[in-house]
C-alpha positions as a Markdown table, in Angstrom:
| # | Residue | x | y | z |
|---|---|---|---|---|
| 1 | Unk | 400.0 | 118.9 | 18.2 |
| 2 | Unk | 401.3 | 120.7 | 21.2 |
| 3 | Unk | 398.2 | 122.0 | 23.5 |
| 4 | Unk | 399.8 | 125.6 | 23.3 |
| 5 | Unk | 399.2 | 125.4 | 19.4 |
| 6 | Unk | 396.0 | 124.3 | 19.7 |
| 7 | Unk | 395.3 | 127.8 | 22.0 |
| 8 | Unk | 396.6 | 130.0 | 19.9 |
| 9 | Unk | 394.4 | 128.9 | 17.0 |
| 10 | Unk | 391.5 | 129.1 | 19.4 |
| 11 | Unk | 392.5 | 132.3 | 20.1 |
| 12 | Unk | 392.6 | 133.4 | 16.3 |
| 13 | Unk | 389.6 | 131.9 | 15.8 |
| 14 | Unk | 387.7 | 133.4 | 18.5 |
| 15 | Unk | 389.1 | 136.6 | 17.8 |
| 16 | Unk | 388.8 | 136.6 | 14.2 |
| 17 | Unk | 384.8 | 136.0 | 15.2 |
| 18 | Unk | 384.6 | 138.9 | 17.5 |
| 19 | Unk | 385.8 | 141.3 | 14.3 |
| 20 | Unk | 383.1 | 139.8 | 12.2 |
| 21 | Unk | 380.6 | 140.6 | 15.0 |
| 22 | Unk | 381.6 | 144.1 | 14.8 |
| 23 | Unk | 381.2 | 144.2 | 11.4 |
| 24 | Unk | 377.4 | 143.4 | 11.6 |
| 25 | Unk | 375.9 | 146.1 | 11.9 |
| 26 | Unk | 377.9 | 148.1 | 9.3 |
| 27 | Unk | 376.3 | 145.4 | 6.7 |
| 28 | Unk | 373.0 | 145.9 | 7.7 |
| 29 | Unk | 373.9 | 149.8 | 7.8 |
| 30 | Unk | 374.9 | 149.4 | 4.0 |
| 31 | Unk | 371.9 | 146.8 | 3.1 |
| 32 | Unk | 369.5 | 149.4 | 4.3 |
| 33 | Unk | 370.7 | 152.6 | 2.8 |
| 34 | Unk | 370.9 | 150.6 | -0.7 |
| 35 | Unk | 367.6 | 149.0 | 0.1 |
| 36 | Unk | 366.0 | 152.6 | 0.5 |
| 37 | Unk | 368.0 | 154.1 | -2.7 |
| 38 | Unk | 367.0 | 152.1 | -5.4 |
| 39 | Unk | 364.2 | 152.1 | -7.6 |
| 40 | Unk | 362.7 | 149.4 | -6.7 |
| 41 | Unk | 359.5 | 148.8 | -4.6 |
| 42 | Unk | 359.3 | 146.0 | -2.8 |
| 43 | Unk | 355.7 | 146.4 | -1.1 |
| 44 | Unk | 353.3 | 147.2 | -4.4 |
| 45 | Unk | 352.8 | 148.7 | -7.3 |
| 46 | Unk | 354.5 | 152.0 | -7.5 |
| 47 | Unk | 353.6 | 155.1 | -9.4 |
| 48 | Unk | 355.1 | 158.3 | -10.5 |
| 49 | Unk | 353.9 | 162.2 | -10.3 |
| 50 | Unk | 353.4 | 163.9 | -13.5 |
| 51 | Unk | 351.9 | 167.1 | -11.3 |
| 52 | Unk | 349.6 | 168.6 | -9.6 |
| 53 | Unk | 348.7 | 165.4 | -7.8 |
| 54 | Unk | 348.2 | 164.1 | -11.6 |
| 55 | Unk | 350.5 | 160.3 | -11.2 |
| 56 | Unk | 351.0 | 157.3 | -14.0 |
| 57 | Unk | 350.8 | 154.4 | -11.7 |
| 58 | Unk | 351.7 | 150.9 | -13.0 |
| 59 | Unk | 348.2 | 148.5 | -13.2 |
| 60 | Unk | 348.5 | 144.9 | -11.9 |
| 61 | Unk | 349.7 | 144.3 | -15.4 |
| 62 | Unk | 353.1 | 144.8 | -16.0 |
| 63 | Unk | 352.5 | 146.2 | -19.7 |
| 64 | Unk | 349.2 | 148.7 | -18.2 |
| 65 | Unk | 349.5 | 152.4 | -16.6 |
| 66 | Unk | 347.2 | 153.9 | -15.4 |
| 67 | Unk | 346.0 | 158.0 | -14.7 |
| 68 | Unk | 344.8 | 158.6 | -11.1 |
| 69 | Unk | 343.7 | 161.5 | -10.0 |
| 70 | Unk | 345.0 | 163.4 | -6.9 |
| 71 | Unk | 344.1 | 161.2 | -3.7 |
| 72 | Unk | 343.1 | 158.4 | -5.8 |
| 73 | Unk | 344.6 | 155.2 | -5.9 |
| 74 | Unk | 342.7 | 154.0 | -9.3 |
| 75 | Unk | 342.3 | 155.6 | -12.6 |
| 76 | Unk | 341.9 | 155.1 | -16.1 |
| 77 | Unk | 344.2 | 152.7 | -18.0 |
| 78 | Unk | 345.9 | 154.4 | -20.9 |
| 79 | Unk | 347.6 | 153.9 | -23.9 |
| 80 | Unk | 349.5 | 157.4 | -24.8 |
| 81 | Unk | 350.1 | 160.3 | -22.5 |
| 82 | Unk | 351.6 | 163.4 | -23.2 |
| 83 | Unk | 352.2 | 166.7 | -21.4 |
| 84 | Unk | 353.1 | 170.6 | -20.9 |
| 85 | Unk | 352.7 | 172.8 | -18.0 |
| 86 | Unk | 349.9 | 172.8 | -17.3 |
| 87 | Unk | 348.0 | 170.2 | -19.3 |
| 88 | Unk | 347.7 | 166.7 | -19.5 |
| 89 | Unk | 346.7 | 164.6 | -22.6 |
| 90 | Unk | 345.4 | 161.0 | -22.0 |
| 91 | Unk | 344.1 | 158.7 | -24.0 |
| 92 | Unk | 342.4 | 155.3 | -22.7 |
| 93 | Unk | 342.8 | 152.2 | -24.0 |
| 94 | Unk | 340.9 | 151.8 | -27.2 |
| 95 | Unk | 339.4 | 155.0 | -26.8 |
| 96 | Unk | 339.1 | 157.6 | -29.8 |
| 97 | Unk | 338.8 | 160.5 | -27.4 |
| 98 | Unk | 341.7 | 162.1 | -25.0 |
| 99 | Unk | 341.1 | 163.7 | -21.8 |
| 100 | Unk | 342.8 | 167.1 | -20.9 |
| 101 | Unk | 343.2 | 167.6 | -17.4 |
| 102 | Unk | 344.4 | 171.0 | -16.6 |
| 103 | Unk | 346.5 | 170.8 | -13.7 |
| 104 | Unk | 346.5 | 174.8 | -12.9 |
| 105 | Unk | 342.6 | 174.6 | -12.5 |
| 106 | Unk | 342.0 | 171.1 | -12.1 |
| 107 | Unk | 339.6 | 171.2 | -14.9 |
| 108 | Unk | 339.3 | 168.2 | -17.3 |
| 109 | Unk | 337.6 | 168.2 | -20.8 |
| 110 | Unk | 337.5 | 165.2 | -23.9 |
| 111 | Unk | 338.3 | 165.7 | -26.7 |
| 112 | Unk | 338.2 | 164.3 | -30.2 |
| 113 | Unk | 341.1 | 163.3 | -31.6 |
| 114 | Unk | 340.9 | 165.6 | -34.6 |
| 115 | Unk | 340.0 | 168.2 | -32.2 |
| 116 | Unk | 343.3 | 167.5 | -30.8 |
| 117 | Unk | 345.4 | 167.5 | -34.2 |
| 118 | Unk | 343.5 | 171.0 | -35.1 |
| 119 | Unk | 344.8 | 172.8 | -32.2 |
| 120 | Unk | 347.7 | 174.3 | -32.4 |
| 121 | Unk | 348.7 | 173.9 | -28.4 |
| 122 | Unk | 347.7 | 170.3 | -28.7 |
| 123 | Unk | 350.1 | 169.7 | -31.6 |
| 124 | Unk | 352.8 | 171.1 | -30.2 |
| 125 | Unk | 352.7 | 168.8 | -27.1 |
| 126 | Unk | 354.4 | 165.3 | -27.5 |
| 127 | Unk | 352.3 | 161.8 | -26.8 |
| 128 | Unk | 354.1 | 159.0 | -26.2 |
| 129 | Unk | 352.8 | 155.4 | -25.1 |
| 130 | Unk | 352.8 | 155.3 | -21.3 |
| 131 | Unk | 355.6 | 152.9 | -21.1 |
| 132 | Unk | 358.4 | 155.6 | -22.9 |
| 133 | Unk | 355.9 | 158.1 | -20.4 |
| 134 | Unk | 356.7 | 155.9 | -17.3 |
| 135 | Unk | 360.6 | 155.5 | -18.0 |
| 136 | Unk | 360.9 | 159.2 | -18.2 |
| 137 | Unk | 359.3 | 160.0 | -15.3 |
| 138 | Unk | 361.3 | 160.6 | -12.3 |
| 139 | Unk | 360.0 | 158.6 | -8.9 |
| 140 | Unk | 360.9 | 161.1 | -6.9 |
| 141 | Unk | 360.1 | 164.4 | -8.7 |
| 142 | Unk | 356.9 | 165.9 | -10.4 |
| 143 | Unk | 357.7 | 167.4 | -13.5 |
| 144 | Unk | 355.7 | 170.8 | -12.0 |
């Protein structure tokens, strides 16, 4: 090969390098913003506002939520939640009682569970295990 040849592929080389170079930090643009979009958390367990402060968190166990109270990052471990502005029906795992937090007063009560079924505002609110609760809550928005 002819030295001038040799130059000239240098030269593509080199400059092909520089491009890529200015090209960094548009990738690391785009790796953040997707990064900071998705649903994922990459630094804990993550949890989701029903209201009034009122958030499912997911336990250490993938398969566990639990209820925490406003400012609280514990709370009781639950297996069906259900809700309507502005009350919250929880029941804990194994338990035959529910708690009803109202979220207007930030009162809570337990009750039975056939205290539940023979009130007619406590029918009318759908329970569903935590897990359907936990997919249909939004990460970003409370509910109320």
């Amino acid at each position: 090969m002819k030295s001038n040849q040799i130059d000239r592929r240098f030269s593509f080389r080199a400059i092909w390098s520089k491009k890529l170079q200015a090209l960094g930090p548009i990738a690391f643009l785009t790796v953040v913003v997707w990064l900071c979009s998705c649903d994922a958390n990459l630094f804990g367990p993550e949890s989701r506002e029903i209201a009034g402060g009122y958030r499912l968190k997911r336990a250490n166990n993938p398969n566990e939520f639990a209820l925490t109270i406003p400012n609280e990052d514990v709370g009781l471990i639950i297996d069906e939640i259900g809700w309507r502005e502005p009350l919250i029906f929880a029941r804990a795992f194994g338990s035959q009682y529910w708690d009803v937090i109202n979220t207007a007063h930030a009162q809570h009560i337990r009750v039975s569970d056939l205290q539940r079924k023979s009130d007619p505002i406590s029918q009318s609110i759908s329970i569903r295990s935590a897990e359907i609760a936990w997919k249909e809550l939004n990460r970003h928005n409370r509910l109320w």
